[in-house]
LOKETOR-170287 format. One line per field, with one value per residue: x, y, z of N, C-alpha, C, O in turn; residue number from 1; residue in one letter; chain. Coordinates in pm, whole numbers, m for minus. Layout:
BEGIN
n.u: (X,...)
n.v: (Y,...)
n.w: (Z,...)
ca.u: (X,...)
ca.v: (Y,...)
ca.w: (Z,...)
c.u: (X,...)
c.v: (Y,...)
c.w: (Z,...)
o.u: (X,...)
o.v: (Y,...)
o.w: (Z,...)
k: (NUM,...)
r: (A,...)
c: (A,...)
This chain:
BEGIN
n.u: (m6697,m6444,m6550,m6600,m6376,m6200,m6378,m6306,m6063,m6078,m6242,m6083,m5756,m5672,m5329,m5285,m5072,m5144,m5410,m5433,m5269,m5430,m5636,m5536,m5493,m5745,m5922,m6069,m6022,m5784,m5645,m5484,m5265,m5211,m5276,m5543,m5388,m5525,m5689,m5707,m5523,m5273,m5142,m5058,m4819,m4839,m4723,m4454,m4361,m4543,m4714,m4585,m4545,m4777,m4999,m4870,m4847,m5067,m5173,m4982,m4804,m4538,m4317,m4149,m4030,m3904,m3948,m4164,m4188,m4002,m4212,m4380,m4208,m4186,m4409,m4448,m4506,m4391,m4236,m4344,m4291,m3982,m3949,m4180,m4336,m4493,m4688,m4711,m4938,m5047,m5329,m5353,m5587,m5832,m6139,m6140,m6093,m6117,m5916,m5689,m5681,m5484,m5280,m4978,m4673,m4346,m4064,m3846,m3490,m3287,m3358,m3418,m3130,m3032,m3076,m2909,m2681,m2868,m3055,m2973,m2887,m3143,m3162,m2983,m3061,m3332,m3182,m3077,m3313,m3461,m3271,m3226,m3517,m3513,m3352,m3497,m3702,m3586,m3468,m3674,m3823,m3619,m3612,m3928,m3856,m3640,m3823,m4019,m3803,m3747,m4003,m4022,m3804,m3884,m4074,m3994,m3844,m3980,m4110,m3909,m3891,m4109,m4115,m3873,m3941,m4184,m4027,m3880,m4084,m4218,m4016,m3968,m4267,m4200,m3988,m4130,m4328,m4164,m4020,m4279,m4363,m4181,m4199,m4390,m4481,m4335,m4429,m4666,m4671,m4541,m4783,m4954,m4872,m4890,m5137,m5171,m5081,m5183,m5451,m5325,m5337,m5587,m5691,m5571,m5659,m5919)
n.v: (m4543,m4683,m4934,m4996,m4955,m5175,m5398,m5321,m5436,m5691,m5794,m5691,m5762,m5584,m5403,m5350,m5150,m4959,m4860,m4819,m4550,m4403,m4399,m4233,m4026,m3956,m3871,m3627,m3510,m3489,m3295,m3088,m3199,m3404,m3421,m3409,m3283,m2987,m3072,m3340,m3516,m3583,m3649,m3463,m3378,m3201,m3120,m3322,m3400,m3405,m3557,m3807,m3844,m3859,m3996,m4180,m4388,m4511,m4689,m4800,m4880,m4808,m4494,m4355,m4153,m4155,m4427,m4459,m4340,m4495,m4693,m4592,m4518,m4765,m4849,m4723,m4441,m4099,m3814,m3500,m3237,m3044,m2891,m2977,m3193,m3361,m3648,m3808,m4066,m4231,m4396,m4349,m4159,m3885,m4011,m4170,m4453,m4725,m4798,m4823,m5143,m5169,m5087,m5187,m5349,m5293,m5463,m5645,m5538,m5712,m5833,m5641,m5561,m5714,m5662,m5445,m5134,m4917,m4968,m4971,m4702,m4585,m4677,m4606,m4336,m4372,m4397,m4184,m3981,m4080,m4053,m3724,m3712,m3782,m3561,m3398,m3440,m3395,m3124,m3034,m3079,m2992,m2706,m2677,m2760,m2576,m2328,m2361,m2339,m2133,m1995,m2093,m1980,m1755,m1699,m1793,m1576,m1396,m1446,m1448,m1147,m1094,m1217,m1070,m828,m861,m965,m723,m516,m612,m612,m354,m315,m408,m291,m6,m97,m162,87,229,137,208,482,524,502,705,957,918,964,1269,1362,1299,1465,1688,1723,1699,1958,2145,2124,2209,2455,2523,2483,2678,2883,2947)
n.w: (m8652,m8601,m8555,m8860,m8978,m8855,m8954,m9282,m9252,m9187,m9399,m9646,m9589,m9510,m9409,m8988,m8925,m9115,m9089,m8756,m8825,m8979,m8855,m8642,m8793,m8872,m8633,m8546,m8265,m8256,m8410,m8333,m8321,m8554,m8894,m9160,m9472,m9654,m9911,m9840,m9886,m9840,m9507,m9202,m8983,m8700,m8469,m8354,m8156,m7926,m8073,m8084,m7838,m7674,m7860,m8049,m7851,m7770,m8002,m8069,m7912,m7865,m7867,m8038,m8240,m8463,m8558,m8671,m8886,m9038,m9039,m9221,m9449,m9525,m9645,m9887,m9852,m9879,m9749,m9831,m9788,m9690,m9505,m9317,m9145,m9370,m9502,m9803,m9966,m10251,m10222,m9962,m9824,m9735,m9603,m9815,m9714,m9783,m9957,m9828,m9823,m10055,m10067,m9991,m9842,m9892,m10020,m9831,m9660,m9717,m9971,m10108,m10162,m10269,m10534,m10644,m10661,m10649,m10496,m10285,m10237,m10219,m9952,m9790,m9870,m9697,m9447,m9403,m9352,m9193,m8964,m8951,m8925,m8661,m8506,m8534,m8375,m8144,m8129,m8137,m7909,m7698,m7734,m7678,m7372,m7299,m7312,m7126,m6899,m6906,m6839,m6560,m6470,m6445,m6307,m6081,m6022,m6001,m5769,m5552,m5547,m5452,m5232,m5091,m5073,m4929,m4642,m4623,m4538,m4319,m4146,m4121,m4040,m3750,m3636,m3628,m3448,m3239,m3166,m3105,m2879,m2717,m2677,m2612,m2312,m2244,m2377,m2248,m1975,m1992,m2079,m1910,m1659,m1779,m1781,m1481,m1371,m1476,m1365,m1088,m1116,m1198,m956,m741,m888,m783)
ca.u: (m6586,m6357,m6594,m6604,m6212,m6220,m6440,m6232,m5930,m6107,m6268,m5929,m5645,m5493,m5172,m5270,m4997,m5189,m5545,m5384,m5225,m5539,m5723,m5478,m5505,m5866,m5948,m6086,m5998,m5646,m5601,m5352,m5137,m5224,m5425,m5521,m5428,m5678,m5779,m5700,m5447,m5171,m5117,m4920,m4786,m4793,m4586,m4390,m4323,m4666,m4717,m4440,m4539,m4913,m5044,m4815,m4832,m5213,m5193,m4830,m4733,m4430,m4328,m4092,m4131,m3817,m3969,m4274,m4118,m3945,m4259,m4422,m4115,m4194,m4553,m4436,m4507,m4307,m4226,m4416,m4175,m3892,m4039,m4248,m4355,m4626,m4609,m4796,m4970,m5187,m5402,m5372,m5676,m5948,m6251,m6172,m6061,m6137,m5800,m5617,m5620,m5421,m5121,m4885,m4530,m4188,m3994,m3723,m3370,m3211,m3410,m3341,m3002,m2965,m3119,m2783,m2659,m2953,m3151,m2840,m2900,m3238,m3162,m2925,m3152,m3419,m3143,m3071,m3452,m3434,m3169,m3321,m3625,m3486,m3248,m3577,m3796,m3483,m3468,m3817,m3829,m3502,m3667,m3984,m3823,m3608,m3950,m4050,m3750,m3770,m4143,m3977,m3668,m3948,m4155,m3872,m3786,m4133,m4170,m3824,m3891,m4258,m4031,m3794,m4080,m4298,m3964,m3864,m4286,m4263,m3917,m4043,m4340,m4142,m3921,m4171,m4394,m4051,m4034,m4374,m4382,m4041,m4261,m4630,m4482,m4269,m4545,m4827,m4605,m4537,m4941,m5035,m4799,m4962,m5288,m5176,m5031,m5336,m5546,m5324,m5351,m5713,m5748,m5534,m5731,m6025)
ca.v: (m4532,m4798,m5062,m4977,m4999,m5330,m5459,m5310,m5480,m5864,m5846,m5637,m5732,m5401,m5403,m5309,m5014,m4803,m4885,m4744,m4448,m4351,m4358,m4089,m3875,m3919,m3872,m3496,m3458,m3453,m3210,m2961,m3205,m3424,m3360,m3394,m3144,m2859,m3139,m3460,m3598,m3612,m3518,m3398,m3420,m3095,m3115,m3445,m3430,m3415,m3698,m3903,m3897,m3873,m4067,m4298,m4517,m4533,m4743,m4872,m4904,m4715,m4330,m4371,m4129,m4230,m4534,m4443,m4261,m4557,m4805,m4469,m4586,m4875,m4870,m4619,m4316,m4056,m3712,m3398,m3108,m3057,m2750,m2999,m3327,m3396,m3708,m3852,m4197,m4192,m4448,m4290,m4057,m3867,m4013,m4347,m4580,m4844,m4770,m4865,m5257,m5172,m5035,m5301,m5350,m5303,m5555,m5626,m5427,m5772,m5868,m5529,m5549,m5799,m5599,m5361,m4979,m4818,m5006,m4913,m4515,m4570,m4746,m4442,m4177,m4337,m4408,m4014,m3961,m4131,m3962,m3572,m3702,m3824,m3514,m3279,m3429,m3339,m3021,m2972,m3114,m2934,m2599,m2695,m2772,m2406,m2242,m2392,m2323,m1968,m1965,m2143,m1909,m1589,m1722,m1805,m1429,m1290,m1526,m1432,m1028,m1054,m1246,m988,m700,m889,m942,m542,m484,m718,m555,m186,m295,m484,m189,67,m145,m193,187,302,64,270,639,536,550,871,1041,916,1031,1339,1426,1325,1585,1826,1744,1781,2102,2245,2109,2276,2604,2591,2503,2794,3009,2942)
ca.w: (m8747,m8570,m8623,m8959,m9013,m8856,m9097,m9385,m9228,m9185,m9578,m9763,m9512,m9443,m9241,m8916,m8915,m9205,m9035,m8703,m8882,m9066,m8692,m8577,m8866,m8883,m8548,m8558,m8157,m8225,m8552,m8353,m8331,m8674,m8959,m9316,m9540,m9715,m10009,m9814,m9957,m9721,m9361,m9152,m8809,m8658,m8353,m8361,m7990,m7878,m8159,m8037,m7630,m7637,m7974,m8075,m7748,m7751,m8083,m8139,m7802,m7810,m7847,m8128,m8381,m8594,m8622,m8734,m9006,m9092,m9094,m9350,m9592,m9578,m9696,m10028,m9752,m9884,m9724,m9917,m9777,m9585,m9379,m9199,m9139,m9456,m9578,m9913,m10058,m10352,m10175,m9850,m9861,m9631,m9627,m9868,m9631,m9866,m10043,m9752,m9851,m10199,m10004,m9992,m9767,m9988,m9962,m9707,m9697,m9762,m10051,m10186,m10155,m10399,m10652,m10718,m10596,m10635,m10416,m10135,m10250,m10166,m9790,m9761,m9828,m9599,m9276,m9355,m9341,m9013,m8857,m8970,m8828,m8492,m8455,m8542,m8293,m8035,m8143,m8098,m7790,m7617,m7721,m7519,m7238,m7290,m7330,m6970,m6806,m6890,m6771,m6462,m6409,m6415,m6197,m5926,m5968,m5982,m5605,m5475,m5519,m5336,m5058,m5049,m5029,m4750,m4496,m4578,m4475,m4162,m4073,m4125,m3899,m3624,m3652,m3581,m3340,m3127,m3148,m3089,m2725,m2594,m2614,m2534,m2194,m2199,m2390,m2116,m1860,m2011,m2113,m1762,m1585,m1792,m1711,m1328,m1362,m1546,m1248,m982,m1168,m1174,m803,m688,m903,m751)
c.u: (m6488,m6430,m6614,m6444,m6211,m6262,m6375,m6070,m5937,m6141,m6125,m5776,m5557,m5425,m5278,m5212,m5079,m5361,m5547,m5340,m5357,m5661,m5694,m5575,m5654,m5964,m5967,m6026,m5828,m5565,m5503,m5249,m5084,m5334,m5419,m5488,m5531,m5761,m5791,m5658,m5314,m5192,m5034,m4939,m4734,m4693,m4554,m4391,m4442,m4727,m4646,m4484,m4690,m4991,m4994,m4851,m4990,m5275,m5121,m4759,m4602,m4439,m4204,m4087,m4055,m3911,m4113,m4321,m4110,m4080,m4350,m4353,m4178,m4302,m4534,m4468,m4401,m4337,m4196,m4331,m4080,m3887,m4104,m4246,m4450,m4564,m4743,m4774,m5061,m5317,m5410,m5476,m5801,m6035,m6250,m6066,m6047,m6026,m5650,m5593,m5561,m5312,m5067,m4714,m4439,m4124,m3882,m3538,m3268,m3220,m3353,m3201,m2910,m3006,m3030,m2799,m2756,m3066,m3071,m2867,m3015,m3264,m3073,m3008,m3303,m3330,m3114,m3258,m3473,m3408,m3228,m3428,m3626,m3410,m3431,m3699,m3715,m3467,m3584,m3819,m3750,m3559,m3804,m3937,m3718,m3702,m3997,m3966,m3744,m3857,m4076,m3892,m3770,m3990,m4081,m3883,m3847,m4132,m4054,m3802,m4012,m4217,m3972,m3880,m4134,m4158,m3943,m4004,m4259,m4126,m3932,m4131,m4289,m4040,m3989,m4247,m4326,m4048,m4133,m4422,m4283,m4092,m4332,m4555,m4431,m4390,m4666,m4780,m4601,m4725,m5013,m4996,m4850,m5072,m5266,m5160,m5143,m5440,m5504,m5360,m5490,m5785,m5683,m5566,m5855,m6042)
c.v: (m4647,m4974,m5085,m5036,m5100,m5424,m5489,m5423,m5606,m5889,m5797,m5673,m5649,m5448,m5314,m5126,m4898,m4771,m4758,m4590,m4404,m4365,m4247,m3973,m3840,m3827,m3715,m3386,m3445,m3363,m3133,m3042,m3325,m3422,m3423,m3283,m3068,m2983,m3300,m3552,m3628,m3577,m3538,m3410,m3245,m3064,m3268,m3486,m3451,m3585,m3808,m3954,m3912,m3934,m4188,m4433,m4522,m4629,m4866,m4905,m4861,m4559,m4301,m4311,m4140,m4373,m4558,m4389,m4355,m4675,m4687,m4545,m4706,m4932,m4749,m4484,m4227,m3920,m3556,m3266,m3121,m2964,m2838,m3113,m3372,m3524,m3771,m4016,m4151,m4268,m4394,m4114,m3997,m3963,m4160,m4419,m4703,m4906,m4854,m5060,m5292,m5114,m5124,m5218,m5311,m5393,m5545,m5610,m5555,m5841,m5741,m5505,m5580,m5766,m5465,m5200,m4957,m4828,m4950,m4769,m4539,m4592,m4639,m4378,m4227,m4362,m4216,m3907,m3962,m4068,m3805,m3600,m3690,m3712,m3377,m3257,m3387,m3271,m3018,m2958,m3021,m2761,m2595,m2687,m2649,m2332,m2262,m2352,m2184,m1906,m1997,m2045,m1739,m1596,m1724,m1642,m1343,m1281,m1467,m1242,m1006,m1119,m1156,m882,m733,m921,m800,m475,m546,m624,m452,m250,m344,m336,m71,34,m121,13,278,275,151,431,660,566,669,971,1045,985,1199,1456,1392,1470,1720,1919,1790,1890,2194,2213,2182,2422,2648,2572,2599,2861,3071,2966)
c.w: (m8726,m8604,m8819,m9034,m8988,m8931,m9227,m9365,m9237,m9331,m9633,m9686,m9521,m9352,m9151,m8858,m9029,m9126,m8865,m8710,m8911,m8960,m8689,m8658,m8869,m8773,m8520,m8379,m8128,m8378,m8520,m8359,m8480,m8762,m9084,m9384,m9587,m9789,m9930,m9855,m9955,m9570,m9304,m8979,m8784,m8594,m8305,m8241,m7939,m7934,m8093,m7891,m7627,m7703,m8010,m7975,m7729,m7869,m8055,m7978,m7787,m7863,m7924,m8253,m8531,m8684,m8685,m8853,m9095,m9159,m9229,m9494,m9628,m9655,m9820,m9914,m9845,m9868,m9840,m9907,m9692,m9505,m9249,m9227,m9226,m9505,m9676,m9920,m10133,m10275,m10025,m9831,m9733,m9723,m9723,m9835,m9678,m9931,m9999,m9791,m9981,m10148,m9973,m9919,m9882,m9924,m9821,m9757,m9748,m9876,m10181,m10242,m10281,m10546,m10702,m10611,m10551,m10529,m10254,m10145,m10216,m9987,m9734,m9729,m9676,m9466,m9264,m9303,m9214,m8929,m8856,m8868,m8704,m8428,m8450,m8435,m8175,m8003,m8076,m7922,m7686,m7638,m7642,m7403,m7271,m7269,m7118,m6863,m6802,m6813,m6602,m6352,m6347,m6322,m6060,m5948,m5925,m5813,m5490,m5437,m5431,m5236,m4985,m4994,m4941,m4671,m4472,m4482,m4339,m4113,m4012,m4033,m3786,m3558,m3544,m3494,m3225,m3060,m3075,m2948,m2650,m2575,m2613,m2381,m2115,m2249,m2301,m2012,m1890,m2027,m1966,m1633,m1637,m1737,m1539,m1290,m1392,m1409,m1143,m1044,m1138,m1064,m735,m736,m836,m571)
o.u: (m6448,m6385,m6637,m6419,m6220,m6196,m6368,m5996,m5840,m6088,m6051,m5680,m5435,m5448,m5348,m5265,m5069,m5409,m5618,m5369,m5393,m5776,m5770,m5662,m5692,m6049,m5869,m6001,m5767,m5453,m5426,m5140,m4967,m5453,m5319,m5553,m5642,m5875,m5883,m5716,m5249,m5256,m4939,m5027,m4636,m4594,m4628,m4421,m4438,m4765,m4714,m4465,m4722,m5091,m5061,m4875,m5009,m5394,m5159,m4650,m4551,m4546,m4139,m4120,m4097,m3929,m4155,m4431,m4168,m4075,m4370,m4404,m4214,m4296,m4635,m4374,m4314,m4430,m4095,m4306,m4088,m3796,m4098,m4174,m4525,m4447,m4856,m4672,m5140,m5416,m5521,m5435,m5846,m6026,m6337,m5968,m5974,m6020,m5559,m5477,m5570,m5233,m5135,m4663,m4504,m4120,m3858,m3482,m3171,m3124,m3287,m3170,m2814,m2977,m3076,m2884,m2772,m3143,m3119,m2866,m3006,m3352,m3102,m3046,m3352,m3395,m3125,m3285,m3498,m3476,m3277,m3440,m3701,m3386,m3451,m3765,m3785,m3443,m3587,m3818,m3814,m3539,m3809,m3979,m3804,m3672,m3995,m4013,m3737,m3836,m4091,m3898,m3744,m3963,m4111,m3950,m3821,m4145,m4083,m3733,m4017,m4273,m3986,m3884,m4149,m4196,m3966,m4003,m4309,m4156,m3919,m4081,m4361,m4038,m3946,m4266,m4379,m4070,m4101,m4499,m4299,m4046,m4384,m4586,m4453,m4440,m4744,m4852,m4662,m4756,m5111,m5066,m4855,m5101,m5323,m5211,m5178,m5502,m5593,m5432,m5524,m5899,m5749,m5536,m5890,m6153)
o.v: (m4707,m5078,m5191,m5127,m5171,m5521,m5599,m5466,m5667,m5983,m5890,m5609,m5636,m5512,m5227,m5034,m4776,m4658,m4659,m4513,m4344,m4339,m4155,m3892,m3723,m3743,m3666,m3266,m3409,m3381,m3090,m2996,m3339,m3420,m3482,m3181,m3100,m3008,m3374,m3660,m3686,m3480,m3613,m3437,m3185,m3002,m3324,m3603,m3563,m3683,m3903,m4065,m4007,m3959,m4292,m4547,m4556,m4660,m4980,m4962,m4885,m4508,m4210,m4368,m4138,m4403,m4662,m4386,m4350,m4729,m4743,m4598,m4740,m5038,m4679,m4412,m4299,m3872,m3518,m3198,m3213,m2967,m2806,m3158,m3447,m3537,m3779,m4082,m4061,m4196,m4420,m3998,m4077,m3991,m4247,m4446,m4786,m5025,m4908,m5100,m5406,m5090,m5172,m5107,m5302,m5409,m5454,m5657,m5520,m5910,m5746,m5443,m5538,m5829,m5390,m5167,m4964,m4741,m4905,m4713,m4482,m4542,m4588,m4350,m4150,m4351,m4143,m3804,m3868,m4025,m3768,m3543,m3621,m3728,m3292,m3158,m3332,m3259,m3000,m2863,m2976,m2691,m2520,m2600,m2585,m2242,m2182,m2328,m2122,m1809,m1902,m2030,m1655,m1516,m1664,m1588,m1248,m1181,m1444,m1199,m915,m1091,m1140,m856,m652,m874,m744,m403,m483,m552,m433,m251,m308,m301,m41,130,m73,52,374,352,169,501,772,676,715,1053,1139,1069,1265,1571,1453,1537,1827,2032,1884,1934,2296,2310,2237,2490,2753,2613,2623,2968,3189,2963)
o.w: (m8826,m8651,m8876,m9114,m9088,m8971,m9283,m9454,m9281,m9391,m9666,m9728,m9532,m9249,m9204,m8796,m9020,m9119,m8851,m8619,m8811,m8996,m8718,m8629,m8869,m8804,m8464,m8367,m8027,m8425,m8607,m8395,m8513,m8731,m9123,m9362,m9545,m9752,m9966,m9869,m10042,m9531,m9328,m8898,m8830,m8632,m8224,m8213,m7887,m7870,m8054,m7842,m7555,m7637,m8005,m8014,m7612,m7863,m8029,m7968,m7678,m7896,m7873,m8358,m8647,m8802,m8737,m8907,m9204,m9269,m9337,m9593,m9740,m9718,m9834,m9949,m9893,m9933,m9899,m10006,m9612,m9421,m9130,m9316,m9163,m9542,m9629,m9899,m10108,m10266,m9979,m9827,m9650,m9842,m9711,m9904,m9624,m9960,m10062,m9782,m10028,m10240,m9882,m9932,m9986,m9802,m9742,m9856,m9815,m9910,m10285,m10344,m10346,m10648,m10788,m10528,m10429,m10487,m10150,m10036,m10107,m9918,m9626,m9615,m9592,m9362,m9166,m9242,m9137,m8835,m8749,m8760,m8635,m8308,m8363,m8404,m8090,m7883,m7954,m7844,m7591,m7539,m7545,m7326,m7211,m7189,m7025,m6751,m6696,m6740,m6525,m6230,m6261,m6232,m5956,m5860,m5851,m5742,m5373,m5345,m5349,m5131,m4864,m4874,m4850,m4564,m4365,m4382,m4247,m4018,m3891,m3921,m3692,m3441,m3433,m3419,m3124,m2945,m3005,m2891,m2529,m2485,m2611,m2335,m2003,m2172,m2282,m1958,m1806,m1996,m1922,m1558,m1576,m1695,m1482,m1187,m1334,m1365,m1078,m971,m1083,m1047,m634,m682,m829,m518)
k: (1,2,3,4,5,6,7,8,9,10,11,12,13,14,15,16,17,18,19,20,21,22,23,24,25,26,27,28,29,30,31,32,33,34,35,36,37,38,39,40,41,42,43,44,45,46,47,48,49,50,51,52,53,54,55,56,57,58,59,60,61,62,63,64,65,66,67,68,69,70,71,72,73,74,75,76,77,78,79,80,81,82,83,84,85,86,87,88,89,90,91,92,93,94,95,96,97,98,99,100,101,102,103,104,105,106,107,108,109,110,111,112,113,114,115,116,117,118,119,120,121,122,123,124,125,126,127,128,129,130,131,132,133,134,135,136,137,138,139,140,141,142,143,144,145,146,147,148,149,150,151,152,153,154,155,156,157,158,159,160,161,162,163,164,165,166,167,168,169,170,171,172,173,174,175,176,177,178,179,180,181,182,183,184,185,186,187,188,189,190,191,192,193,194,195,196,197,198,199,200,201,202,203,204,205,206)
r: (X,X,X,X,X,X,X,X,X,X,X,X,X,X,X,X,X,X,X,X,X,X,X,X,X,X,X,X,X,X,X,X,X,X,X,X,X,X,X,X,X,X,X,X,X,X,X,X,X,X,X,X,X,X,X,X,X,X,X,X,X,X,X,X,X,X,X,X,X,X,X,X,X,X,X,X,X,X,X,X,X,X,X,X,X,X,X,X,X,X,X,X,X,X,X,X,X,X,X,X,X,X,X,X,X,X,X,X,X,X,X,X,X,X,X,X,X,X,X,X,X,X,X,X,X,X,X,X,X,X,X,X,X,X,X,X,X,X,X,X,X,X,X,X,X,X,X,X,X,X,X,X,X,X,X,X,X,X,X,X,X,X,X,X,X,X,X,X,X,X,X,X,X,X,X,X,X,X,X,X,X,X,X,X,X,X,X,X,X,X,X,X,X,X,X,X,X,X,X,X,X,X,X,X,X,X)
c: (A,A,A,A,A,A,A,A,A,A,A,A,A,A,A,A,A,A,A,A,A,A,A,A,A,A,A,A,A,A,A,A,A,A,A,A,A,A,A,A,A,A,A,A,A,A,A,A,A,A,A,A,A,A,A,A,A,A,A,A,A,A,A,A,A,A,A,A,A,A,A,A,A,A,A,A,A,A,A,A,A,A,A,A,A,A,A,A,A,A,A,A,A,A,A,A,A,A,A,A,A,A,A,A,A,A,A,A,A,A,A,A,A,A,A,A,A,A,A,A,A,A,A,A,A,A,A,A,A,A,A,A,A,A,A,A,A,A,A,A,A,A,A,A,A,A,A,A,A,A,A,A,A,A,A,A,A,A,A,A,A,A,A,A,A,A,A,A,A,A,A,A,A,A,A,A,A,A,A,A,A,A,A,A,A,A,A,A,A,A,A,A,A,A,A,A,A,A,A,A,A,A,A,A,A,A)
C-alpha cells in the first residue's frame, strides 16, 4: 500500500501532508483511534489524545494536534460535526487514493488578506477552530489523567487497608505467642505435680 502511495505522489505530486494523512486513516491497525466513516467519505479522529501522542509523531514528527487541524484548513478540510472530530473533502476518499493529487493548498493568510473582510471572517473562524480544538484535546486529556488518578487513589487505599490488616494479624500473633511462652511453664509445672501426686497415691496403695 505505501509503495503504492509513493508512486501516486512521484507521477500526480500530492502534498506530502494529505499522502501522510490518508496513511493514518487508512491504516486498519489503528481504527480505535482513526477511521473512515460507514460510506468512506470522511473520517474521524476518535480520541485526539491518543492521535496527538502516538500517530502524529510517527509521520509529522511532532504531536501537535492543533496544528494538524490547521494544515486540514488548509487543504479545503472542513469539519463535519461539532460532537466530534469528523472532518470532510470531496476528494478525500476510502479506497481512491488517486484523488489525492487534485487537492490543492489555499492560498496564504497574507495573500488572502488582500482580498477584503470576508477573507478575515474566514481566518477568524479557522483561529477559533484552532483554539476549540486545542482546548478539547486538554479537556480530553485532563480527564484521562483524572480517570488514572482515581484508579491510583483506590489502589493506594485498597494497599494501605491489607497493611493495616497484616500488622493487626502479626500483632494478634506476637501478642498471643508472648502470652502462650509465660504459661507453658506454669501449666508444665502444674500437670507434672499432678502426675506426682497420682504416683504417690498409687504406691501407698499398694
Amino acid at each position: 500500500m505505501e509503495k503504492g502511495l509513493l508512486e501516486c505522489v512521484r507521477k500526480f505530486s500530492t502534498a506530502p501532508f494529505l499522502l501522510k494523512t490518508y496513511m493514518l486513516v487508512e491504516d486498519p491497525t489503528t481504527n480505535d483511534v482513526v477511521s473512515w466513516n460507514d460510506d468512506g467519505t470522511t473520517f474521524v479522529v476518535l480520541q485526539p489524545a491518543e492521535f496527538a501522542r502516538d500517530l502524529l509523531p510517527t509521520l509529522f514528527n511532532h504531536c501537535n494536534f492543533s496544528s494538524f487541524v490547521r494544515q486540514l484548513n488548509t487543504y479545503g478540510f472542513r469539519k463535519v460535526r461539532t460532537s466530534r472530530w469528523e472532518f470532510c473533502n470531496e476528494r478525500f476518499r476510502k479506497g481512491e487514493k488517486e484523488l489525492l493529487c487534485e487537492i490543492r493548498r489555499k492560498k496564504s493568510w497574507v495573500s488572502k488578506k488582500q482580498h477584503g473582510p470576508q477573507d478575515s471572517d474566514e481566518d477568524q473562524r479557522s483561529l477559533a477552530s484552532t483554539f476549540s480544538s486545542n482546548y478539547a484535546v486538554l479537556m480530553h486529556e485532563n480527564k484521562r489523567l483524572k480517570k488514572e488518578n482515581e484508579v491510583l487513589h483506590s489502589e493506594l487505599t485498597t494497599i494501605n487497608t491489607k497493611c493495616r490488616d497484616l500488622l493487626d494479624l502479626v500483632t494478634k500473633y506476637s501478642c498471643a505467642k508472648a502470652e502462650g511462652l509465660d504459661h507453658k511453664p506454669m501449666l508444665f509445672r502444674i500437670t507434672l505435680e499432678q502426675v506426682q501426686g497420682q504416683t504417690q497415691v498409687k504406691n501407698n496403695t499398694k
